[in-house]
C-alpha positions in Angstrom: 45.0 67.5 -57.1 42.3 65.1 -58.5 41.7 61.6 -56.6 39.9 58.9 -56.5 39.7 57.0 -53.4 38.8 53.0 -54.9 38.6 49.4 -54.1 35.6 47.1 -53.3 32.8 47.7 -50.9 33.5 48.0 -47.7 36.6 49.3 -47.5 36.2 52.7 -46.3 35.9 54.6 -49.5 33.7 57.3 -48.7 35.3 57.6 -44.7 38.9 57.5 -46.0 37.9 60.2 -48.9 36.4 62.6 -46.9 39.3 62.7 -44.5 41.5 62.9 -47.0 40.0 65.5 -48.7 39.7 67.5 -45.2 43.3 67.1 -44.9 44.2 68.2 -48.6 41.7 71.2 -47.6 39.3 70.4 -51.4 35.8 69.1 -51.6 34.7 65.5 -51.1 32.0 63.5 -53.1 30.8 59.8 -52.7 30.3 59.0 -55.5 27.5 56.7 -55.2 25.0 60.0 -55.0 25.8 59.9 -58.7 24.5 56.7 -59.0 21.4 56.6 -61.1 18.2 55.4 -59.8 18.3 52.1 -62.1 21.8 52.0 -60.8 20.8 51.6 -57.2 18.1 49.4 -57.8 19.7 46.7 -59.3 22.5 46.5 -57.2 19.8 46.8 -54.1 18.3 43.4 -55.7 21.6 41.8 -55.4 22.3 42.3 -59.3 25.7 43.2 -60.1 26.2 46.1 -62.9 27.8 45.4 -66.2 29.7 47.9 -68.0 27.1 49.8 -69.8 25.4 50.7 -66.4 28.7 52.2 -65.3 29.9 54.4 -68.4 27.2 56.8 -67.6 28.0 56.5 -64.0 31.9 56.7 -64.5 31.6 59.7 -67.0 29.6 61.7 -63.7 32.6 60.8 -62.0 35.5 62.3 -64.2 33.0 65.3 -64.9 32.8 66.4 -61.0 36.7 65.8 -61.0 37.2 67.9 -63.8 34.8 70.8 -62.4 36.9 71.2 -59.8 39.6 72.9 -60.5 41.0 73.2 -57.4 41.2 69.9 -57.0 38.6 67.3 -55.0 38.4 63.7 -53.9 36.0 61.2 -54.7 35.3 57.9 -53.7 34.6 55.6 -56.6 34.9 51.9 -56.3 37.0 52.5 -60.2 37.3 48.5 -60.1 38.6 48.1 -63.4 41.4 49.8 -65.7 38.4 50.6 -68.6 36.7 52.5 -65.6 40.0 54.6 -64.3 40.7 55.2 -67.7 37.1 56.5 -68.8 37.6 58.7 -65.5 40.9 60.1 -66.8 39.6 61.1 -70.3 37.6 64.1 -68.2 39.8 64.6 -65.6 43.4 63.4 -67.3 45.5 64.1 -63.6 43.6 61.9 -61.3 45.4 59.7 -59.1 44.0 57.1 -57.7 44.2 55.4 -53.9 43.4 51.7 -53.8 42.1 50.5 -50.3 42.7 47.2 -50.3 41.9 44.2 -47.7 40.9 40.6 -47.8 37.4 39.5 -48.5 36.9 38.3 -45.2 37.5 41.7 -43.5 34.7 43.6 -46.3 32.2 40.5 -45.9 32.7 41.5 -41.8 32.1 45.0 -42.5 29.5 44.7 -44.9 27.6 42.7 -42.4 28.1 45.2 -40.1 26.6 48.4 -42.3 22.7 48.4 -42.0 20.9 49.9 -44.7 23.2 50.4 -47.4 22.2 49.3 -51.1 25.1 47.5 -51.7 24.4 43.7 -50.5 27.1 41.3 -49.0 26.2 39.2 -52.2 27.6 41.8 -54.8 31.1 41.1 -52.7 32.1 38.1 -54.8 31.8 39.8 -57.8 33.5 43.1 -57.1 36.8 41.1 -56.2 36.4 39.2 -59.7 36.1 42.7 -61.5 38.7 43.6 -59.4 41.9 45.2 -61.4 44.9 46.2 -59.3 46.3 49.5 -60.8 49.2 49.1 -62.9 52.6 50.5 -62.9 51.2 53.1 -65.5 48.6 54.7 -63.4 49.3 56.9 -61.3 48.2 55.6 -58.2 48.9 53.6 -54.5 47.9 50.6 -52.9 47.1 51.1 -48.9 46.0 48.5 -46.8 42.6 49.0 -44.9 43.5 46.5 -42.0 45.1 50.4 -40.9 43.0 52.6 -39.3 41.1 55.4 -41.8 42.8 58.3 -40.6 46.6 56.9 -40.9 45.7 56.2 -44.2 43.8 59.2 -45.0 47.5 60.8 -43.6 50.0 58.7 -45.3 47.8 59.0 -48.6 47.8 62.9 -48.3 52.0 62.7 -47.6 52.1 60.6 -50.5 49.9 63.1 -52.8 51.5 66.1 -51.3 55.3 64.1 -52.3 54.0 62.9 -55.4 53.3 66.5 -56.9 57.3 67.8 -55.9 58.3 65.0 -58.0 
């Protein structure tokens, strides 16, 4: 089982993805510590990325995914379908978890994380790149206004389902 655990800043990627991960007993990435440098840097100076700063990015992504065999969960923010789909051309069974919430709540807890590169100013912008997943992805839509572990839970008893099918 491949997943990516997506949606905007803020909303528990990286805490949601590493329980899941514990849960469906594989290995967890953030993927922002495949961010290049230049990557970090502009988004540090409040500059959002465009879409050629992210291929590189995206293809690091579906590469760890795919050299995983066993499976592994990562936490991308995978905003738009170009980006889940340029993750699915290395790694073509990844399913994806949206964690979604309002922009309120992820401007609160964006105010509330201290030193991350990601400022509250980018926030705007990811919800305007924003693309919900379609009904051809394989994917699920969980609401962040629940705490990480239930969702961490019912996204594992969804994977776990999902497979059987």
């Amino acid at each position: 089982m491949h997943a990516v655990v997506m949606g905007v800043s803020s909303c528990g990627k990286s805490t949601v993805g590493a329980l899941l991960a514990h849960e469906l007993g594989v290995p967890f990435k953030d993927g922002d510590e495949l961010h290049p440098a230049s990557n970090i840097s502009k988004m540090s100076s409040g500059v959002p990325l465009t879409d050629e700063d992210r291929w590189p990015w995206l293809g690091l992504i579906g590469q760890w995914l795919a050299e995983h065999h066993e499976g592994g969960v990562i936490a991308c923010s995978a905003l738009k379908r170009s980006y889940r789909d340029r993750i699915r051309e290395a790694a073509p069974d990844t399913v994806f978890i949206h964690l979604h919430g309002s922009k309120e709540l992820m401007a609160k807890r964006m105010a509330a994380r201290p030193g991350h590169f990601m400022p509250e100013s980018l926030l705007n912008s990811q919800f305007e790149t924003l693309e919900p997943l379609s009904h051809e992805e394989r994917g699920r839509v969980f609401d962040v206004a629940d705490p990480p572990i239930q969702i961490a839970h019912d996204a594992a008893s969804w994977l776990e389902s999902s497979t059987k099918e």
